[in-house]
N, C-alpha and C positions, 0 to 999 in steps of 0.2 A: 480597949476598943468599944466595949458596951457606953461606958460614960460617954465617948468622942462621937457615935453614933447618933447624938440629939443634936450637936454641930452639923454635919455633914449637910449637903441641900440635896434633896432630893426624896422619895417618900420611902423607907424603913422599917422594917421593925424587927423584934428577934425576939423568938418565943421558942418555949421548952416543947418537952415530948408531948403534952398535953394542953399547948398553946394559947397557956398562960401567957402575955406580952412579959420580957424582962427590961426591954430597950424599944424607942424608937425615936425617929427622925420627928423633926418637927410641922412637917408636911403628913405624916403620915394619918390617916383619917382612923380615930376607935372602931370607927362601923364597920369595915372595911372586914375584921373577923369574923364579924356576924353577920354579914353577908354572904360569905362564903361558905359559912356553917350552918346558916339555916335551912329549915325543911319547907321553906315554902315550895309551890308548885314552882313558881318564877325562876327558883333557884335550884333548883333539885341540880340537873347536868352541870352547873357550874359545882355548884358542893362535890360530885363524882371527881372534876377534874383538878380540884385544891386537895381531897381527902388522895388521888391518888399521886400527886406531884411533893404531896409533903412528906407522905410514905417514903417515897425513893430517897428525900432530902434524908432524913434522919437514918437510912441505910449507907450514907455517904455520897448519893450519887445528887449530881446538878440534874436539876428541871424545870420547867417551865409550864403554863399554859397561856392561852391567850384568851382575851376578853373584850367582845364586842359589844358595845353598847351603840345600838343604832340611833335610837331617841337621840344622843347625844351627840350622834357624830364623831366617834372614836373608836376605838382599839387600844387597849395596856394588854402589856403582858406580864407576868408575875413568874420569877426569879425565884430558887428558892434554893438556897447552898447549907450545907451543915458547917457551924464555926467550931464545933466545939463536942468533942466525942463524949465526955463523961463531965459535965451531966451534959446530956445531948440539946445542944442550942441550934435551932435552923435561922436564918436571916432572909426574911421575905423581902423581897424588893420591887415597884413597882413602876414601868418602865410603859411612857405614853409611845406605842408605836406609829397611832395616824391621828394628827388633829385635824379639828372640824375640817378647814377650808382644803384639806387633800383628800378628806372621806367620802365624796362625792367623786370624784376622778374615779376613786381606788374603787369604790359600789361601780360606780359605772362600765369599768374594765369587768369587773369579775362578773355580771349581770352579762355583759356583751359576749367574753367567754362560755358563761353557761348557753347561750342561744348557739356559738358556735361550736358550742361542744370540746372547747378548747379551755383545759388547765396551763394555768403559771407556778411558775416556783422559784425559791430565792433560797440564796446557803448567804450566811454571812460567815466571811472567812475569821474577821474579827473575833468576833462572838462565839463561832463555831456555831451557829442557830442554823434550824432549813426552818423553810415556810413551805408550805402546799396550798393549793387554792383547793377551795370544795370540788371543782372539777377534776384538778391532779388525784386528789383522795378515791375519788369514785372510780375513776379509772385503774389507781391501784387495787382497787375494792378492799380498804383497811377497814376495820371500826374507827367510829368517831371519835375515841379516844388514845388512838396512835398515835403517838410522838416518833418522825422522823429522823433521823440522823444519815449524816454523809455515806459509810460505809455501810448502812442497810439499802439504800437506793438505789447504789450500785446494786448492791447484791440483788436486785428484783429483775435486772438483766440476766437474759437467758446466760447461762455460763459456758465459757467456750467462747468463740466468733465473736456474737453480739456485745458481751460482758468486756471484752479485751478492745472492741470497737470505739466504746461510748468512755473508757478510761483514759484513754490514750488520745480522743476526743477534747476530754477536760482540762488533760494534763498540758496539751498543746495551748487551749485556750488561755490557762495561768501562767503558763512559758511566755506566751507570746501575743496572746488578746488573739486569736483564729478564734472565729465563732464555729460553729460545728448546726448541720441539720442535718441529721440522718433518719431509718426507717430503721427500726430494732425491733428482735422480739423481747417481749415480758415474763416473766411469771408471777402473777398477781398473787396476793394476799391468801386467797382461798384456793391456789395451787392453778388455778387456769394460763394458759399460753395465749397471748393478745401478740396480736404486732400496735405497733405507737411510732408517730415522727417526734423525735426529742429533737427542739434546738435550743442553743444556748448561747452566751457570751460571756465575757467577764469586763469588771467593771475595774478599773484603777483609780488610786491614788498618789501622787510623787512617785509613779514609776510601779507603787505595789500591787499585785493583787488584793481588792478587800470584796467583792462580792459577784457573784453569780449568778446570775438570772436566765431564765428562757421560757419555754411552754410545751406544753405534751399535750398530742391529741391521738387517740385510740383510732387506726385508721387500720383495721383488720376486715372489717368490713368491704375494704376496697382491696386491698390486698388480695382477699377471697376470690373476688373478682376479678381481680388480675391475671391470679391463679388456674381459677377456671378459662380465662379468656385464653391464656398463653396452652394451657392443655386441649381448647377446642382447639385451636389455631394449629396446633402437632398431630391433633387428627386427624382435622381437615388435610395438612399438607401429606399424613402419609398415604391416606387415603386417593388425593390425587394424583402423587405420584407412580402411588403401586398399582390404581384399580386399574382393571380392563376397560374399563366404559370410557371414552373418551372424555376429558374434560377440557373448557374455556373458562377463561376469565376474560370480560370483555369491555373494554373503556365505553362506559355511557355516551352515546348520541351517535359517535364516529361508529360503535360497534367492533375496534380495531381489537385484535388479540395482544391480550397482556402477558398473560403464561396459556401456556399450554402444556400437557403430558403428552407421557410418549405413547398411550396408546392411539391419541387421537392425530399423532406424526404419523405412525404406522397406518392410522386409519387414510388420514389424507394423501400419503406420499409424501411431505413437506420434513425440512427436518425446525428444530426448535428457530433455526438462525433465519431460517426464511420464510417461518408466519410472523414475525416478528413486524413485519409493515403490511402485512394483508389485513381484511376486514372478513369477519361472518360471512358478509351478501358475497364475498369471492368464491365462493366455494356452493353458489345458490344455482339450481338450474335457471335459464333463462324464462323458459315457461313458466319455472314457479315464482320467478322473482319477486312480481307486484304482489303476489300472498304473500310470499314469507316478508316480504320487507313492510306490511301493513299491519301483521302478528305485532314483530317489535316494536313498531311506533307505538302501537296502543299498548303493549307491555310497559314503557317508557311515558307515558302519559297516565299510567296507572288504571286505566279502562279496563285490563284485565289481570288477572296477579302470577300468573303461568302462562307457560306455551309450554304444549306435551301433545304426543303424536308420531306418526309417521309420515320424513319429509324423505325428499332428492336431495341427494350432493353428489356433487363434481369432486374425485381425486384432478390430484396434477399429471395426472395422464387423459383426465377427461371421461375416464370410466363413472358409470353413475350408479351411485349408491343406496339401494333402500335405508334410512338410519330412521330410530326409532330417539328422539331429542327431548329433551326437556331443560326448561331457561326459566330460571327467576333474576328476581333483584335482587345484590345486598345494598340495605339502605346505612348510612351514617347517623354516629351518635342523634343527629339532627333530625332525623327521618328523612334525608334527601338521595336520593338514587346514587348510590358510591359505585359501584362494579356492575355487570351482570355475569351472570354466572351460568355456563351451558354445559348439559350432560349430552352425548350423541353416542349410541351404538349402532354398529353394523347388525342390522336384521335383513339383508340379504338373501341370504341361506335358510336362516329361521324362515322367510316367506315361503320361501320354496318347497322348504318342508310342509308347511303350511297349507300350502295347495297341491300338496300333495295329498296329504291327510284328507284334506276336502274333497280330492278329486276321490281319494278308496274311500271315505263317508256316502260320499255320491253313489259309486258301483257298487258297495255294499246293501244299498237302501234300494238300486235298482232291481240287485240282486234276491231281496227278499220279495219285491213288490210280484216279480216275477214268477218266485216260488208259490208266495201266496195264488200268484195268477192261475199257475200252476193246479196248484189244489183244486182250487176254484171248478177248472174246465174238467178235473178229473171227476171229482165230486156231483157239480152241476149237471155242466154237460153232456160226458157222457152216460149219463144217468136220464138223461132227455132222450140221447139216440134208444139205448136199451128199453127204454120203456117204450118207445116209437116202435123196435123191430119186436116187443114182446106181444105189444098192442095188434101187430098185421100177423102175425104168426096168429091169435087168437083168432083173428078177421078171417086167416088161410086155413085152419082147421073147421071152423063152421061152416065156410063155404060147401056149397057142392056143385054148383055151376062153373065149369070149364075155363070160361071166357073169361070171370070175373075173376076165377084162380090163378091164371095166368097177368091179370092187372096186379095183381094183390104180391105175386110172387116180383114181378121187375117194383112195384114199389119197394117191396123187401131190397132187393138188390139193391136200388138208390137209398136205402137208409145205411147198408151196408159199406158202399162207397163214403156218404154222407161220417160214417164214423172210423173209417179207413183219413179221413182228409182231414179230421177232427184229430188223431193218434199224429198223424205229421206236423200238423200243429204245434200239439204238444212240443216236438221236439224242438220247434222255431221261442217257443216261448222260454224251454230251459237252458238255450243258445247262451253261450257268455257274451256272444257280440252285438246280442239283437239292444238295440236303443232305439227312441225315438227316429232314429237317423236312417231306422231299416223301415221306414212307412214306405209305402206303393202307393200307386196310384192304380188304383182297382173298381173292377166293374161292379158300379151296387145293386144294379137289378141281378147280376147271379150271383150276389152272397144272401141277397134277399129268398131266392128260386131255391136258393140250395138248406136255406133255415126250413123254409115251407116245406119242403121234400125230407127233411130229419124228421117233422114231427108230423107227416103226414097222422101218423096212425092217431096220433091225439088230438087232430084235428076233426078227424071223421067221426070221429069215436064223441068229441064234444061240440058235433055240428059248430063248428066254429067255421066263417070267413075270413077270411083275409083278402083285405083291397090294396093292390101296389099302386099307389100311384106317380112314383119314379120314373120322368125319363127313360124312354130308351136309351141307352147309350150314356148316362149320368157316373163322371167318374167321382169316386170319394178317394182321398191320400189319407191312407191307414196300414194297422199294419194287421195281416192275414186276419192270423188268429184271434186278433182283439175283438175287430170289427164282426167276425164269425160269432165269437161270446156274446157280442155284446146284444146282437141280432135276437140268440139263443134265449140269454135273458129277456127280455122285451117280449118275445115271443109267449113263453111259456108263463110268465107271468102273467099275462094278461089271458091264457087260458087259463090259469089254474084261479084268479080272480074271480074272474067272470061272472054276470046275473044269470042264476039259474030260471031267474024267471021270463027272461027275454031273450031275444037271438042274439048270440054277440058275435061280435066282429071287433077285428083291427086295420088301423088303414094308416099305408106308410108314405110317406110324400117325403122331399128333397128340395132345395132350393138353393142357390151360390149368391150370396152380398157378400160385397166389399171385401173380396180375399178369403170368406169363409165359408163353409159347407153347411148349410142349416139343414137336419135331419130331425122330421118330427115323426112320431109314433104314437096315435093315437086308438082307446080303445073305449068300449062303454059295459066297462065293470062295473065292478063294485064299488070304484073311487076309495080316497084315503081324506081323511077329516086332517085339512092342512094345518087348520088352526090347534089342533092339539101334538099332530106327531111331523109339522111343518119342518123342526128343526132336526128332525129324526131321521129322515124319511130315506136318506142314506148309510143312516149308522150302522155298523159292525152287529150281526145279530138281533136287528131292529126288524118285530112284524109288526103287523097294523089287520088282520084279521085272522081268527082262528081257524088254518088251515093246516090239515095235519101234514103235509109237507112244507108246510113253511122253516126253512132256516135261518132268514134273515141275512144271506149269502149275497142273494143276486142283485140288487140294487147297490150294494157297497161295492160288489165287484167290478158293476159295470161302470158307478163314477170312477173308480182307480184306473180301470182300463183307461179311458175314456180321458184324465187327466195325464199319463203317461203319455198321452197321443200328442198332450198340451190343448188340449181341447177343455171344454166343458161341458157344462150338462143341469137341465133344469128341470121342473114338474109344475102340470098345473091340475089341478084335480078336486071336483066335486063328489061328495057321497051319493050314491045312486045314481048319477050318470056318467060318471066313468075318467079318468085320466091322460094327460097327454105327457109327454117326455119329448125334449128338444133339447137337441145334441148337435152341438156345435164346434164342427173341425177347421184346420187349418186348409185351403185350397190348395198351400203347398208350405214349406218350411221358410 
């Protein structure tokens, strides 16, 4: 065989364990050694895949690598079998796989596959050879010096299912030319789990199978996706099925129901068979109709990206519903409005509760206002009478004239009454019933007559005047005790103000515009500097001159009163000439 080896056509040669040549063909090239052996840079990875292909040859085993020269437009592959065990002879054989005029297709396919991320692959059944394209490789994640064979390829299918899948696949294919596309999982080189779509065919000769081909593309990526899609999609549906909240699915434009749960059957009255041809707007009050049906147009036109809120719906009995709703879009792959999708709970009841809660927030706040008020007249007020009857009791002890003892004693008496009427008050103010609602419509020249006659004693005692000038017969709509306080305060503050340098006085007027009661109260104190304690001048504990009974009580009092009535209340006021207060009531409710 060595000698008939320089006969034979084709390129040859056969060298010992240390690849000496001892034979070759007459094609065969001398360089051809030394290129594979040498240490150039150029050559380094090919030397790796000769030094490891000749190895296996001289251990017995067939191998191959392959060699691409692009400069030239080709592909060989190099053969390498052991002839001969002692002394050990390999026979290299050199085998052109693409010439020129196909190496441009064959570049062009596997260039088009790496953009598509798609590998080929070829088994010759002949030969017993696979090919893998750099894409197949990568997606195995092999080193670039794995040699593939038939029964390792298989083996990269998951074992089990997938593995018994893709055989039974091939084996069909060689039985009968059935091509095969499926989705399989992998297990790659470096132990990783991939899914891949493998397809494949087979190729005949006279009837026989002689080759295999197909492509593999790593499509785990979408898979994932799949995965995920199909697990949102099982939540979504248990969620709609099981939650209480009502839900729709709602065909774009018509609005008509597509699915519905059964909370929002239950909600409606309907059962599943017969929303099946209604619309959204069937179930719209008529009042609300032109709103809710211009929400969704512009939902649908993309103008706004929600509707959320509290609307009306009609059951199929006509009952109407508070429901608290919320409606988006789902859009398609495309971005184009696919469904809409509507959430609706009954908040009905919740409302009710609701203003409930509001309505005891409300009596509670009355409640304290009240207390407070409370305080206020205990503290304040009767602390004005007490010092009025300590004041004439002083008046009636230094007295010694008769006549004037006998004035001093009935004004006692009317301070007396005056704090008697003050105490029944009280009792109206810590009333659970008294509201706004309990105003009167009351004479203000005698709550004015009867403030004046409380503090007579601190009147005389601080030469102070007072000018009414109120209508006779001027009704104010207030309630007792407020209008009594509020009197009290205005009063004594403006005595307890007052220029000691000059005579003071207060002067009270009335006036009714337009539905309301305008009450002014003016005096010529001491005045308050608006521009520093302007925004003060009602606050909680707020003085504005040092005075040792000042608590900063009576002006917060009398705005609280005074807005409890629904009224208001103002200030105008210069330093050194004194202050006005206007106070403004309702004529009636």
């Amino acid at each position: 065989m060595i000698d008939a080896i320089r006969e034979m056509p084709g390129v040859f040669a056969i060298v010992d364990k240390n690849l000496a040549v001892i034979s070759h063909s007459k094609e065969w090239d001398a360089a051809l050694l030394t290129a594979f052996t040498s240490l150039s840079e150029n050559s380094g990875m090919l030397r790796v895949k000769f030094d490891r292909a000749f190895k296996k040859a001289t251990l017995g085993e067939n191998s191959y690598f392959i060699e691409d020269l692009p400069h030239k437009q080709t592909r060989y592959k190099y053969k390498f079998s052991r002839i001969d065990e002692d002394p050990c002879l390999v026979m290299i054989q050199q085998v052109l796989l693409t010439r020129p005029k196909d190496y441009r297709k064959e570049l062009l396919l596997q260039e088009t596959n790496k953009v598509a991320d798609i590998g080929f692959w070829e088994y010759n059944i002949v030969t017993d050879q696979i090919y893998w394209s750099e894409v197949t490789r990568k997606i195995h994640e092999v080193p670039e010096d794995y040699v593939p064979n038939l029964e390792d390829g298989v083996n990269f299918y998951k074992e089990g299912e997938n593995r018994e899948r893709i055989t039974r696949a091939v084996q069909r294919g060689v039985e009968t030319g059935e091509p095969w596309n499926g989705d399989f999982a992998i297990v790659t080189y470096t132990g990783k789990e991939i899914f891949v779509n493998a397809r494949g065919k087979a190729e005949f000769e006279e009837g026989k199978c002689v080759r295999l081909v197909g492509t593999f593309q790593d499509i785990t990526e979408r898979v994932n996706r799949s995965l995920k899609l199909k697990s949102s999609e099982e939540q979504f549906r248990l969620a709609f099925e099981n939650s209480p909240i009502g839900f729709l699915i709602l065909k774009v434009e018509e609005l008509q129901v597509l699915r519905s749960n059964e909370a929002f059957q239950e909600l409606i009255k309907y059962d599943e068979e017969q929303l099946r041809d209604r619309k959204l707007t069937d179930f719209f009050t008529s009042e609300d109709f032109d709103r809710y049906h211009l929400k969704f147009q512009n939902l649908l036109q993309g103008k706004i990206s929600k509707i959320e809120g509290e609307y009306f719906f009609k059951d199929s009995f006509g009952d109407i519903l508070t429901c608290s709703m919320f409606a988006s879009m789902i859009y398609d792959a495309n971005g184009q409005p696919k469904e809409l999708i509507v959430q609706i709970q009954d908040v009905t009841e919740l409302k009710k509760k609701r203003e409930e809660v509001d309505r005891f927030v409300e009596v509670t706040t009355d409640q304290n206002t009240r207390l407070i008020n409370f305080a206020h007249i205990v503290s304040h007020n009767l602390r004005s009478h007490t010092s009025n009857i300590s004041m004439l009791l002083n008046f009636l002890k230094a007295e010694e004239d008769e006549g004037e003892r006998e004035v001093q004693l009935d004004m006692l008496n009317q301070a007396s009454d005056m704090l008697n009427e003050t105490i029944d008050h009280l009792n109206e103010v810590v009333s659970v019933d008294i509201d706004v609602k309990d105003k009167e419509e009351l004479d203000l020249n005698g709550y004015i007559n009867n403030a004046e006659r409380s503090l007579r004693g601190l009147i005389v005692n601080a030469n102070f005047k007072v000018y009414n000038q109120v209508p006779e017969g001027f009704k104010v709509y207030a309630v007792p005790a407020y209008i009594e306080s509020i009197l009290l305060n205005l009063f004594t503050n403006a005595i307890k103000y007052r220029d000691p340098k000059k005579k003071s006085w207060l002067q009270i007027s009335a006036d009714s515009k337009k539905g309301y009661t305008i009450l002014s109260v003016s005096d010529n104190g001491l005045g308050i500097d608006l521009k520093r304690y302007g925004d003060r001048v009602f606050g909680l504990y707020k003085t504005f001159h040092k005075h040792s009974d000042a608590r900063g009580l009576g002006l917060y009092m009398t705005q609280s009163q005074v807005q409890v009535m629904g009224g208001s209340i103002d200030v105008k006021s210069k330093v050194g000439e004194g202050t006005t207060f206007i106070i403004k009531l309702h004529e009636k409710d």
